[in-house]
C-alpha positions in Angstrom: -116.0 -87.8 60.8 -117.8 -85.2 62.6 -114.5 -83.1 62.7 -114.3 -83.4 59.0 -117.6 -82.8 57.8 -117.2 -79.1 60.6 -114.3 -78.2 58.8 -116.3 -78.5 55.3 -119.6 -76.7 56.6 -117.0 -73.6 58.1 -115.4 -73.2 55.4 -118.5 -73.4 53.1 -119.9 -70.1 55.4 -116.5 -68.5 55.0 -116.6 -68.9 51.1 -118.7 -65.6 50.5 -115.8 -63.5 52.7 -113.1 -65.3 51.3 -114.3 -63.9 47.7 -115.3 -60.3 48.8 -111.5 -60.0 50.5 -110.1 -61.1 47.3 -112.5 -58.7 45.3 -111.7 -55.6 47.6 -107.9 -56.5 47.5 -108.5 -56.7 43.6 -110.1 -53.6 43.3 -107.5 -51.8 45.3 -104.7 -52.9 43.7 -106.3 -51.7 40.5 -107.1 -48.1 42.0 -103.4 -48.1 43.1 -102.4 -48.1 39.6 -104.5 -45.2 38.5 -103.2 -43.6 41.5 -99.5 -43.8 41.1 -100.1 -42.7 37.1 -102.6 -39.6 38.2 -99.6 -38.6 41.3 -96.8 -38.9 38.6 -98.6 -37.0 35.4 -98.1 -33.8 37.6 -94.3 -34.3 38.5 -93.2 -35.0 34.9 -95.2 -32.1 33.2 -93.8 -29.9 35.6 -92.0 -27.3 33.7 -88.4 -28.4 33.2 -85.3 -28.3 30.6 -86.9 -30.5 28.4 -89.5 -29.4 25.9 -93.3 -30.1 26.8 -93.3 -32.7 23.7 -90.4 -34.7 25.6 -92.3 -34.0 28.8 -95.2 -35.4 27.3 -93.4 -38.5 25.8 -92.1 -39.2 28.8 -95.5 -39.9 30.6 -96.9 -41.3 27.8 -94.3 -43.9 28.0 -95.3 -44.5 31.5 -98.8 -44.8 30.9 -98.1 -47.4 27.8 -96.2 -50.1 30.0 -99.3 -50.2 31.7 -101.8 -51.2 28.9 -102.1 -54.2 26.7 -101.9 -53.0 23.6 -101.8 -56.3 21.7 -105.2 -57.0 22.9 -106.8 -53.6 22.2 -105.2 -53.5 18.9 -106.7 -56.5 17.9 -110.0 -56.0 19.1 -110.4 -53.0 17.5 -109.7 -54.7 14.2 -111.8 -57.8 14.6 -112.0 -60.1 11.7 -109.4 -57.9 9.6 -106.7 -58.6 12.0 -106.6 -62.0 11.0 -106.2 -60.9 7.3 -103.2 -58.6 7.9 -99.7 -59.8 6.8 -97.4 -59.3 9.6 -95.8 -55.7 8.5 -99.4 -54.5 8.2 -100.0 -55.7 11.7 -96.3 -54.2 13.2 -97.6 -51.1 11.3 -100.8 -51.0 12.8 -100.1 -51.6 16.1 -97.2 -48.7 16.4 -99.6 -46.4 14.9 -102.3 -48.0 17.0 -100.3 -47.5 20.6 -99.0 -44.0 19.4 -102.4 -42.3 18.6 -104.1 -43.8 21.9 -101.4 -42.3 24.2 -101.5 -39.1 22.4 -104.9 -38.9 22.5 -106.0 -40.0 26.4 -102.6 -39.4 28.8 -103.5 -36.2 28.8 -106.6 -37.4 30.6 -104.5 -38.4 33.8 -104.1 -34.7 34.2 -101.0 -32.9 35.5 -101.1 -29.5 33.1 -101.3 -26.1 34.9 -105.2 -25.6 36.2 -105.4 -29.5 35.8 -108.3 -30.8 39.1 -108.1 -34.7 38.8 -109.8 -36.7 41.2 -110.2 -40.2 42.3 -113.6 -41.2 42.3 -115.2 -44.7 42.8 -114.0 -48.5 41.7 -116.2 -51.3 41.4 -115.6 -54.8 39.7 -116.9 -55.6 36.4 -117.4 -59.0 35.6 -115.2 -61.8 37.3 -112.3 -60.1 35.9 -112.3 -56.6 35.6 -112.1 -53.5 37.6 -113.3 -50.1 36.6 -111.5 -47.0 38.1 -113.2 -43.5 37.6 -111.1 -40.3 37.6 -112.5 -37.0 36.8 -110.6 -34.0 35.3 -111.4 -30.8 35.5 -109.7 -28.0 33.6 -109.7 -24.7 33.2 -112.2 -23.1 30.2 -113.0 -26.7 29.4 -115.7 -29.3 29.6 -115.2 -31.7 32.7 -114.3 -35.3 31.7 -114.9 -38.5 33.4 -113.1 -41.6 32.5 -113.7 -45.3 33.7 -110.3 -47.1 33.1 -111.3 -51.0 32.3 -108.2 -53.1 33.8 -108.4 -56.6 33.6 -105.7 -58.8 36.1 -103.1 -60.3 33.8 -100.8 -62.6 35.9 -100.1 -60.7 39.1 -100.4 -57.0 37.0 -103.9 -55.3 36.1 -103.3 -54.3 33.0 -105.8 -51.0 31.0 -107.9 -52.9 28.5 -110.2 -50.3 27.8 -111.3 -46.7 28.2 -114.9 -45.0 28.7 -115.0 -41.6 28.7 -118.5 -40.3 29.5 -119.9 -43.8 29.2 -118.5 -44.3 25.7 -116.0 -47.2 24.9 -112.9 -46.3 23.2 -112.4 -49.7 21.9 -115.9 -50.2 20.7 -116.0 -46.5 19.9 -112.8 -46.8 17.5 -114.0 -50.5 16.3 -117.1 -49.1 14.4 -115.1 -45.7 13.1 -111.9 -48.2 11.7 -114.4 -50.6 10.8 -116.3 -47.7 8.2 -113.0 -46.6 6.9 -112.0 -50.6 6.5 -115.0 -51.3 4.7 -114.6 -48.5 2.2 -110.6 -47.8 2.0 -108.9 -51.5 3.1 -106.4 -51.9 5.7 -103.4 -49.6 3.8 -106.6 -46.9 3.7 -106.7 -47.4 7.6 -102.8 -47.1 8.4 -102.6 -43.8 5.9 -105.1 -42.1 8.0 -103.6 -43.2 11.7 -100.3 -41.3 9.8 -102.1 -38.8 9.6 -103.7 -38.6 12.6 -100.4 -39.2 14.6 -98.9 -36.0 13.0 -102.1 -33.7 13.3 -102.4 -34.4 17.5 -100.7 -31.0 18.9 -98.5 -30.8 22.1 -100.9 -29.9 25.1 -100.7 -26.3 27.1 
């Protein structure tokens, strides 16, 4: 009796320590991720035989198995997405996937006069971990980003990006939502089309 009721008082005080080791391992496995994308970005950009677009594709590709897309794109459109017909969602979330990585792998850095560094991570919640990078470039503003990455099976998977504080998913949520509100869902995919052919090849 008095063996048992040890066992269940030691492990009570080993609880706390049991948690933080799972946190820190947590943590680290999400800032390996970020890692392994930031020490890549510079290999593939790396002037080559391919074009820069290709160049670009490439890492954007590698950035996109990393993110759930599914759950960003439907966050983003809230109580619409549920009012979609299934083309408009396929539609959507191509568009959706294509515009993001266009728009934010070039924050992973890797261009010529491209600084990135690894700052801090710190968990967010029960299940998410923030990692911080900050890019430096040459002529232009300094950007940090926080990479929200919530643990999805054994994988962390990028739910969300703030850059400078400001949600991308929250931050895209209210603009989509305006043009939803005034133009309808077709009004919403027209202007990712759009969008997708305007964003330029980096230099």
């Amino acid at each position: 009796m008095y063996r048992t009721q040890l066992i269940v008082f030691l492990g009570f005080l080993l609880w706390p320590f049991s948690l933080q080791a799972e946190t820190n391992a947590e943590i680290m496995q999400a800032r390996e991720l970020i890692q392994s994308l930031v020490e890549k970005a510079p290999a593939i950009l790396s002037p080559s035989k391919k074009s820069l677009e290709n160049r670009e594709y490439i890492l954007q590709k590698e950035l996109g198995r990393h993110i759930d897309f599914p759950l960003m794109a439907s966050v983003v459109m809230g109580s619409y997405w549920k009012t979609m017909t299934s083309d408009q969602k396929s539609e959507y979330f191509d568009l959706f996937s294509d515009f993001f990585l266009k728009a934010y792998t070039p924050l992973l850095g890797g261009y010529p006069g491209d600084t990135l560094d690894l700052r801090f991570s710190r968990k967010s919640g029960r299940r998410d971990v923030f990692v911080r990078t900050q890019l430096k470039r040459q002529s232009r503003k300094t950007v940090v980003s926080d990479w929200r990455m919530r643990k999805i099976g054994d994988k962390f998977r990028i739910i969300d990006l703030n850059i400078s504080g400001v949600s991308v998913v929250i931050s895209h949520r209210e603009s989509f939502h305006k043009h939803l509100e005034k133009k309808g869902v077709d009004g919403l995919l027209k202007l990712l089309r759009i969008r997708a052919e305007r964003l330029p090849a980096q230099s």
